[in-house]
MINU-87428 format. One record per residue (C-alpha): residue number from 0; y, z, x; residue in one letter. Coordinates in nm, 3 decimals, always signed. Each point is the difference from the previous one (the first is absolute). Last residue first. Layout:
REM MINU-87428
<nr NUM&c2 Y&c3 Z&c1 X&rest A>
...
This chain:
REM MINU-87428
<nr 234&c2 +0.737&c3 -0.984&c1 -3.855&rest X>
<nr 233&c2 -0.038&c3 +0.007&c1 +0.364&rest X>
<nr 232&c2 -0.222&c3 -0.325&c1 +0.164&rest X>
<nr 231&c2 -0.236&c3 +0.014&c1 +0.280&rest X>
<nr 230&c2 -0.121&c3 -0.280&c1 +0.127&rest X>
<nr 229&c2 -0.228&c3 +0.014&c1 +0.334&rest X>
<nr 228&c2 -0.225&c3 -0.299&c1 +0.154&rest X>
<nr 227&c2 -0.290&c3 +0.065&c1 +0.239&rest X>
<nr 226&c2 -0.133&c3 -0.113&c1 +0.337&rest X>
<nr 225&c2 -0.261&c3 +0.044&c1 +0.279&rest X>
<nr 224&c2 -0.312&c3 -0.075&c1 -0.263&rest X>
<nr 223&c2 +0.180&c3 -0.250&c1 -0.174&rest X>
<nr 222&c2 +0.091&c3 -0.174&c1 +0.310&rest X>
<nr 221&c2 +0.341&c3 -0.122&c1 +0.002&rest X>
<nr 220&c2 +0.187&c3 -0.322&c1 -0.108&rest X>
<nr 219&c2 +0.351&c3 -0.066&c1 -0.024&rest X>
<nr 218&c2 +0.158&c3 -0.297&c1 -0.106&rest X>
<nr 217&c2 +0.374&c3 -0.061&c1 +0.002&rest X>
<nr 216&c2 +0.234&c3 -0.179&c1 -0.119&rest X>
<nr 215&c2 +0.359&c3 +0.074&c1 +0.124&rest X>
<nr 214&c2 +0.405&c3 -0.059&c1 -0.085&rest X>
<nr 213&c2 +0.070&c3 -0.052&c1 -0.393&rest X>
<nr 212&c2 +0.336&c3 +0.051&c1 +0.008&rest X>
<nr 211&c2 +0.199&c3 +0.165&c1 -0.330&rest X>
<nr 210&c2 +0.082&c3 +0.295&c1 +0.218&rest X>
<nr 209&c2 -0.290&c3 +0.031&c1 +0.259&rest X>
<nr 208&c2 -0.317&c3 -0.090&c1 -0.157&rest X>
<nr 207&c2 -0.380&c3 +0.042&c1 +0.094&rest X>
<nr 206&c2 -0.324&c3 -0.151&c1 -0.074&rest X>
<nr 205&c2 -0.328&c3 +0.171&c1 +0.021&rest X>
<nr 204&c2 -0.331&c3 -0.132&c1 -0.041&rest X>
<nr 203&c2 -0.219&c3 +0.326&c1 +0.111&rest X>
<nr 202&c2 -0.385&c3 -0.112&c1 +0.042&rest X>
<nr 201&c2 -0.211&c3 +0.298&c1 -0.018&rest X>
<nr 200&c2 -0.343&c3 -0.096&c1 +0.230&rest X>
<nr 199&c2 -0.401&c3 +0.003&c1 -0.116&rest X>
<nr 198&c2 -0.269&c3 -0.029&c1 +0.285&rest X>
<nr 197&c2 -0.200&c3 -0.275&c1 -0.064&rest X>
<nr 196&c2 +0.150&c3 -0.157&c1 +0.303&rest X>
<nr 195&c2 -0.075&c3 +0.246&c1 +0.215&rest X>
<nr 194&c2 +0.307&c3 +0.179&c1 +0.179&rest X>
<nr 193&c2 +0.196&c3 -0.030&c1 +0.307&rest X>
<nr 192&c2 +0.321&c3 -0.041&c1 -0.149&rest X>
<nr 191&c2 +0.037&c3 -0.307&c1 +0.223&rest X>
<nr 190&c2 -0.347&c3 -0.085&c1 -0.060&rest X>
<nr 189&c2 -0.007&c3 +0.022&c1 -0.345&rest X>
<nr 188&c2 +0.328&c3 -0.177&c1 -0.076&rest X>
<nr 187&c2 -0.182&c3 -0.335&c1 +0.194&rest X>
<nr 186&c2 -0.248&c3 +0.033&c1 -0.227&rest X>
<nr 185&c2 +0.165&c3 +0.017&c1 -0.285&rest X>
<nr 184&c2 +0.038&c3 +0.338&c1 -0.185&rest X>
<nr 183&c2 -0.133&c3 +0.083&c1 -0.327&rest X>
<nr 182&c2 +0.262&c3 +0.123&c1 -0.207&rest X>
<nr 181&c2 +0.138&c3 +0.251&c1 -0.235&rest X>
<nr 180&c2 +0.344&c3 -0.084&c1 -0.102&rest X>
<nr 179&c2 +0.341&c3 +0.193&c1 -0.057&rest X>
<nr 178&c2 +0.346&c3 -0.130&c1 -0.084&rest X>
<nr 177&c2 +0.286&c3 +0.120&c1 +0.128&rest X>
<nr 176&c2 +0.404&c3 -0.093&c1 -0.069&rest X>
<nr 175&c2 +0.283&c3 +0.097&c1 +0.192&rest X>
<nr 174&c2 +0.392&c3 +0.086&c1 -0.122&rest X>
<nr 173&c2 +0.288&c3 +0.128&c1 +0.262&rest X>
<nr 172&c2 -0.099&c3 +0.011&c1 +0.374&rest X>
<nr 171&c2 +0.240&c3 -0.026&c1 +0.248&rest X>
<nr 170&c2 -0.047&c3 -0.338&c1 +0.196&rest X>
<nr 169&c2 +0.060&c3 +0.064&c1 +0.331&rest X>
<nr 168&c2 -0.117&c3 +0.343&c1 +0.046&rest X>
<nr 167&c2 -0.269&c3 -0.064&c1 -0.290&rest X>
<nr 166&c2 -0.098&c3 -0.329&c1 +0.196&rest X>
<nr 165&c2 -0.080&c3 +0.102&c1 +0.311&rest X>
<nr 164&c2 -0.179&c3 +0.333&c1 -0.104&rest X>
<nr 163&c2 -0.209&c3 -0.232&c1 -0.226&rest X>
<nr 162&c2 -0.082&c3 -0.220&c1 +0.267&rest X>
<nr 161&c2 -0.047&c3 +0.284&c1 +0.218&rest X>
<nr 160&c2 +0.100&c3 +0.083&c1 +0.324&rest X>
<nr 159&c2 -0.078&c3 +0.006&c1 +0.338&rest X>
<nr 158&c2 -0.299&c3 -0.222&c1 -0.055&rest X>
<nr 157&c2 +0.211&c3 -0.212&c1 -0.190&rest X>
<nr 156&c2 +0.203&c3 -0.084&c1 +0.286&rest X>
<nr 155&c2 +0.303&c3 -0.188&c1 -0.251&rest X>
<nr 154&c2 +0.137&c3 -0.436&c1 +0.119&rest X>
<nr 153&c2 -0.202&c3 -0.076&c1 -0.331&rest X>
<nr 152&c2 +0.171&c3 +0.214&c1 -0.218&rest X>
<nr 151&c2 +0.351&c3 -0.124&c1 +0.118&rest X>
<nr 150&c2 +0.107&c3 -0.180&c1 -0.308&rest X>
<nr 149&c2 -0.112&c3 +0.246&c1 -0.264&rest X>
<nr 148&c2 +0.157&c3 -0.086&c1 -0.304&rest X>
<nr 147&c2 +0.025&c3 -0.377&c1 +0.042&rest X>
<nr 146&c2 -0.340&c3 +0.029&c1 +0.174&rest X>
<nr 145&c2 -0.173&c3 +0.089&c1 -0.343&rest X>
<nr 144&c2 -0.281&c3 +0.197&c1 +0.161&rest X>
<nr 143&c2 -0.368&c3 -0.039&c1 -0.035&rest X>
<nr 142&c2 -0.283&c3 +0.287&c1 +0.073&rest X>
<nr 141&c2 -0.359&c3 +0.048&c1 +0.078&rest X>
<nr 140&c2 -0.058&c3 +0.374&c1 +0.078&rest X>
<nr 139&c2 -0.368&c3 +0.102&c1 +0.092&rest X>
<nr 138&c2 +0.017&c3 +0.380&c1 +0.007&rest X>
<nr 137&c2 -0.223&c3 +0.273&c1 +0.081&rest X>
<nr 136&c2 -0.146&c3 -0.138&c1 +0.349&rest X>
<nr 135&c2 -0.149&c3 +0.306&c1 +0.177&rest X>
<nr 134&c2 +0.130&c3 +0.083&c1 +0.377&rest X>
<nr 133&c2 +0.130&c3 +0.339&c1 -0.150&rest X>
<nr 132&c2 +0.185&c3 -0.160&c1 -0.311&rest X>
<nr 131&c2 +0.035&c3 -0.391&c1 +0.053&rest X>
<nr 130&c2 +0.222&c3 -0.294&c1 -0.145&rest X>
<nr 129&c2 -0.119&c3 -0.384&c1 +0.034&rest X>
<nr 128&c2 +0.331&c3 -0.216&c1 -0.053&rest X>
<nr 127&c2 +0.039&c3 -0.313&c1 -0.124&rest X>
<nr 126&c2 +0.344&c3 -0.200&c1 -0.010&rest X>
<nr 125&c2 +0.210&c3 -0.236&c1 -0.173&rest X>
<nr 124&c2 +0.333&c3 -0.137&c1 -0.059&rest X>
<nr 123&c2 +0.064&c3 -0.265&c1 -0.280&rest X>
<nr 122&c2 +0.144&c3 -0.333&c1 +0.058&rest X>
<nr 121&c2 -0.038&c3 -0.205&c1 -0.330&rest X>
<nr 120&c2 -0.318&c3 -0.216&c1 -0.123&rest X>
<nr 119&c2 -0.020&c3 +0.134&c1 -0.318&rest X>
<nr 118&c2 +0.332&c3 +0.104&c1 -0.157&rest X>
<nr 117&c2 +0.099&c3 +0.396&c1 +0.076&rest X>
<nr 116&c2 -0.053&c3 +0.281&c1 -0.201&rest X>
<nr 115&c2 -0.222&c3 +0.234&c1 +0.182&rest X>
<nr 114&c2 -0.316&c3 -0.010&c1 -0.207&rest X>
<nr 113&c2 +0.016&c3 -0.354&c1 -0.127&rest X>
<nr 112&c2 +0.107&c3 -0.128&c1 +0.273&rest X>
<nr 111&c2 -0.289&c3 +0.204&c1 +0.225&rest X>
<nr 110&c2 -0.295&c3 -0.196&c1 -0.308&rest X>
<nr 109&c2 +0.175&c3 -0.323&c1 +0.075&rest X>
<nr 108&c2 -0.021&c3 +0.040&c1 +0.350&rest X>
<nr 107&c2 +0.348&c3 +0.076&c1 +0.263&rest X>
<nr 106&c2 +0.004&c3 -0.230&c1 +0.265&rest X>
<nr 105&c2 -0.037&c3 +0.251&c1 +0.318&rest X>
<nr 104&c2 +0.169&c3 +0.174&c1 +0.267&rest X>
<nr 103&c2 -0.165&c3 +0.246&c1 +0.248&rest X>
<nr 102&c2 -0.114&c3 +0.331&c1 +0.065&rest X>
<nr 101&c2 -0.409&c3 +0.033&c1 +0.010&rest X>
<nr 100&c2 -0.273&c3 +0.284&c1 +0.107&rest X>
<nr 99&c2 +0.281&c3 +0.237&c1 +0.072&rest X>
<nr 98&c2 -0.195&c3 +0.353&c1 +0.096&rest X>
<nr 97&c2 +0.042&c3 +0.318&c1 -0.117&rest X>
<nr 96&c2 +0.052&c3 +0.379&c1 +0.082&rest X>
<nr 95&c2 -0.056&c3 +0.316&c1 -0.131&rest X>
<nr 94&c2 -0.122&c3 +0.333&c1 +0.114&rest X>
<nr 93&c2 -0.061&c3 +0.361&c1 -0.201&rest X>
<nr 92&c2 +0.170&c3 +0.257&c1 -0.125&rest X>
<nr 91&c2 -0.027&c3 -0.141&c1 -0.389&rest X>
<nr 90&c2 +0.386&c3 -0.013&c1 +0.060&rest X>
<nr 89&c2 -0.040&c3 -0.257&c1 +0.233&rest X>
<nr 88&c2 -0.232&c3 -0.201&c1 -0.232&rest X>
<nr 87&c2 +0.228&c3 -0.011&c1 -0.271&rest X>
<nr 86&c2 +0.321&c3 -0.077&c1 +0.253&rest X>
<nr 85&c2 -0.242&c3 -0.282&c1 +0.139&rest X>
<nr 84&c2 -0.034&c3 -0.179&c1 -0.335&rest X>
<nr 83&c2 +0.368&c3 +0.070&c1 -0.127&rest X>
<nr 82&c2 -0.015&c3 +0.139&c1 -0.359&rest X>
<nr 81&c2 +0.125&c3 -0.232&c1 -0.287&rest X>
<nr 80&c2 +0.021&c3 +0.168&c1 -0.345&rest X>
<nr 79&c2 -0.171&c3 +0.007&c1 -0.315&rest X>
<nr 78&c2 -0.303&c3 -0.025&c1 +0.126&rest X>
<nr 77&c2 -0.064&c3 +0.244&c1 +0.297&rest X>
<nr 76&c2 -0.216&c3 -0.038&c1 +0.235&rest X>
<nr 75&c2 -0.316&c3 +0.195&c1 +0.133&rest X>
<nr 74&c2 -0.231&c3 +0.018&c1 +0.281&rest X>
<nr 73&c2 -0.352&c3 +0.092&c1 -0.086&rest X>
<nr 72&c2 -0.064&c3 +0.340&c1 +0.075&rest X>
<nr 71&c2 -0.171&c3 +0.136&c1 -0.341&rest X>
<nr 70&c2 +0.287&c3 +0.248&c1 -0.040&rest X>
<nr 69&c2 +0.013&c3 +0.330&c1 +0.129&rest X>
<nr 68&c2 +0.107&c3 +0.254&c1 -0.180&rest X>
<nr 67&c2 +0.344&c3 +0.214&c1 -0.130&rest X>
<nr 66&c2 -0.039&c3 +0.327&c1 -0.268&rest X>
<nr 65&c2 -0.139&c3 +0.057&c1 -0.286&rest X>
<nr 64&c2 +0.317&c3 +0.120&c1 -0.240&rest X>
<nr 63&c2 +0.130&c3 -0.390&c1 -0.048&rest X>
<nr 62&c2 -0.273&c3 -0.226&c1 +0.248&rest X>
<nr 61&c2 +0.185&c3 -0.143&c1 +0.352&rest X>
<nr 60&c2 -0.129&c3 -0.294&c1 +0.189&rest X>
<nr 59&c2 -0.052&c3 -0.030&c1 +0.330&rest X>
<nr 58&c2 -0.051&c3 -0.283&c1 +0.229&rest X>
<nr 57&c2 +0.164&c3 -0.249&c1 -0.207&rest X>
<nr 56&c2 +0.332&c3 -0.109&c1 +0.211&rest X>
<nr 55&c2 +0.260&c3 +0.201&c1 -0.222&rest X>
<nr 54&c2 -0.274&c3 +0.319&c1 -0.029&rest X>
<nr 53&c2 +0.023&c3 +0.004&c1 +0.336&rest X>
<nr 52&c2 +0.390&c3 +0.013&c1 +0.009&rest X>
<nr 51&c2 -0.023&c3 +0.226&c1 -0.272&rest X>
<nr 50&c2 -0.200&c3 +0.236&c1 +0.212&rest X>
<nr 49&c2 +0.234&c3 +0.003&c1 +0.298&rest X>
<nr 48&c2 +0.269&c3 +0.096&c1 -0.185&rest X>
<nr 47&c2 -0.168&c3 +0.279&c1 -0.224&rest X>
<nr 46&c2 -0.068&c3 +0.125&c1 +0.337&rest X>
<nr 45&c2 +0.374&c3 +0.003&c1 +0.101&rest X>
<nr 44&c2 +0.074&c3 +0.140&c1 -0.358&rest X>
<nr 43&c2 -0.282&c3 +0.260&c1 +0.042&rest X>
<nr 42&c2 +0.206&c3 +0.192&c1 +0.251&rest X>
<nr 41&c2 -0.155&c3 -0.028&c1 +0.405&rest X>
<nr 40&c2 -0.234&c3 +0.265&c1 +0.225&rest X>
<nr 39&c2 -0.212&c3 -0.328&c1 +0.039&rest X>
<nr 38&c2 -0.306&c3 +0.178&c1 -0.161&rest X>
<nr 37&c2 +0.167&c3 +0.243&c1 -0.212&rest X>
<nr 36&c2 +0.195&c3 -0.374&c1 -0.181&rest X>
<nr 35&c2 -0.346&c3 -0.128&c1 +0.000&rest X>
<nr 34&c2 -0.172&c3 +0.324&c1 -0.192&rest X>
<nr 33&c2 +0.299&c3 -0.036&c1 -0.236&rest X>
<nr 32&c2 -0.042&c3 -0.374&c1 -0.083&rest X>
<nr 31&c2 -0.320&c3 +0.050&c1 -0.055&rest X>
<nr 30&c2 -0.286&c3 -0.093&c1 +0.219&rest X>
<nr 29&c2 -0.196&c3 -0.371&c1 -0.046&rest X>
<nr 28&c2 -0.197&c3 -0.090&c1 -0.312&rest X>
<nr 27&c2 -0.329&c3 -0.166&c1 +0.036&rest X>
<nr 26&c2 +0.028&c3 -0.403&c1 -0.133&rest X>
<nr 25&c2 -0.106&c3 -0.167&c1 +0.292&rest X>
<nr 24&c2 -0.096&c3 +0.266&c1 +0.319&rest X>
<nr 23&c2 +0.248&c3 +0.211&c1 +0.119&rest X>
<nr 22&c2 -0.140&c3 +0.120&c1 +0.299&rest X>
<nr 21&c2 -0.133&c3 -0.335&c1 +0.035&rest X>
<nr 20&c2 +0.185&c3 -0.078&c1 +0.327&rest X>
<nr 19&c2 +0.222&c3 -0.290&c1 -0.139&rest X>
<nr 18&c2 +0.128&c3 +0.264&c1 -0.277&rest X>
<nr 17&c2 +0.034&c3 +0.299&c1 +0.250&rest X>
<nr 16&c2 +0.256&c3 -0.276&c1 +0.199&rest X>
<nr 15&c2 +0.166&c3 -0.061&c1 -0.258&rest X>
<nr 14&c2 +0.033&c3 +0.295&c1 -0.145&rest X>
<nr 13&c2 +0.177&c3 +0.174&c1 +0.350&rest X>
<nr 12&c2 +0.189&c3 -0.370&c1 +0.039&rest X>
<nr 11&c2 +0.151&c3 +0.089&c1 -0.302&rest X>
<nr 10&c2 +0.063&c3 +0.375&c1 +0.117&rest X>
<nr 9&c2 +0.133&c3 -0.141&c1 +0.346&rest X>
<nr 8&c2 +0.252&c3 -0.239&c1 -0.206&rest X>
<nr 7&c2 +0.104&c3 +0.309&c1 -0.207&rest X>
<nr 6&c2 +0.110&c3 +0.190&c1 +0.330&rest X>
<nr 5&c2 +0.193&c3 -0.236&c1 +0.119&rest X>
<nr 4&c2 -0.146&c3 -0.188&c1 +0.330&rest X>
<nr 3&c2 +0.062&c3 +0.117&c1 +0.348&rest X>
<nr 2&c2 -0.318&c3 +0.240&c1 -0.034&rest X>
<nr 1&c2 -0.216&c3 -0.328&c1 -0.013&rest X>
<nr 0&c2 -0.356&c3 +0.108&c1 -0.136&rest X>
């Protein structure tokens, strides 16, 4: 555990690090708030702080008068809103990075104009990138960008930064649409995600607006085993 860090980063890393262990197996509950807050000699706001974030990413999840437990481990996102890939995973305590399989310029298809906007056969930007959570691929991201919005997205080190982080500082998010699809993944898909082929996947269609612009298409696809979609709605 880094001393240098603030205190409610150690406690997260504390869970996290119990959770990848198997001292808190799936689904067991971990200590109270109070028996963390004795632990770390710290008030129960700064562990409430560190549990939220958890609970923010999937790892925990909290039950009204029972108490806070483990979830099943697969990695989580939200769907209502648009979460960073590598923020998601950083917060899960562990490591991310990715690799650009393609960046380049093409003519956009009928089914891409349709999608983003555009007439068939115009200049659209687009790239593939192959995103990982502790040396395991969790994210196939296949995405085209209206170049009149996003001009320099082809000139970005995506492996220093996200599409999506690219685009939401650029391109401040204001409306986005998701649709969600089982699938059976191509070939090609499987062995990039390093999966079987019979092996189901969540494909996330997600298109995203900033003001009345429609800027990205995207397709995401992630194991169904490694990966699981959140909506939560308050009425």
């Amino acid at each position: 555990m880094n001393a240098k860090q603030p205190r409610y980063q150690q406690i997260k890393q504390h869970i996290v690090d119990a959770i990848d262990q198997g001292v808190y197996p799936p689904h067991s509950q971990i200590p109270t708030e109070h028996a963390l807050a004795d632990l770390f000699s710290v008030s129960r706001m700064t562990v409430n702080k560190a549990i939220r974030d958890l609970v923010q990413v999937g790892l925990l999840i909290r039950t009204a008068g029972q108490g806070t437990y483990v979830t099943d481990l697969k990695a989580e996102s939200p769907l209502q809103t648009i979460n960073n890939i590598a923020d998601e995973v950083k917060l899960r305590g562990h490591v991310f990075h990715s690799e650009v399989l393609c960046l380049e310029a093409i003519a956009a298809s009928e089914s891409v104009a349709v999608q983003l906007g555009v007439r068939v056969g115009s200049e659209v930007f687009h790239s593939r990138v192959l995103h990982f959570e502790n040396e395991q691929p969790i994210q196939l991201e296949e995405r085209y960008v209206n170049p009149e919005w996003a001009p320099e997205y082809l000139a970005q080190d995506f492996t220093r930064a996200t599409p999506n982080e690219y685009l939401s500082k650029n391109c401040p998010l204001t409306d986005i649409e998701h649709v969600v699809e089982a699938i059976l993944p191509t070939p090609d898909t499987a062995n990039l995600l390093k999966i079987n082929t019979t092996e189901p996947c969540l494909l996330l269609l997600r298109r995203t607006w900033s003001a009345r612009h429609l800027i990205s298409y995207a397709q995401l696809i992630h194991p169904g085993k490694r990966y699981k979609l959140r909506s939560q709605i308050h009425l």
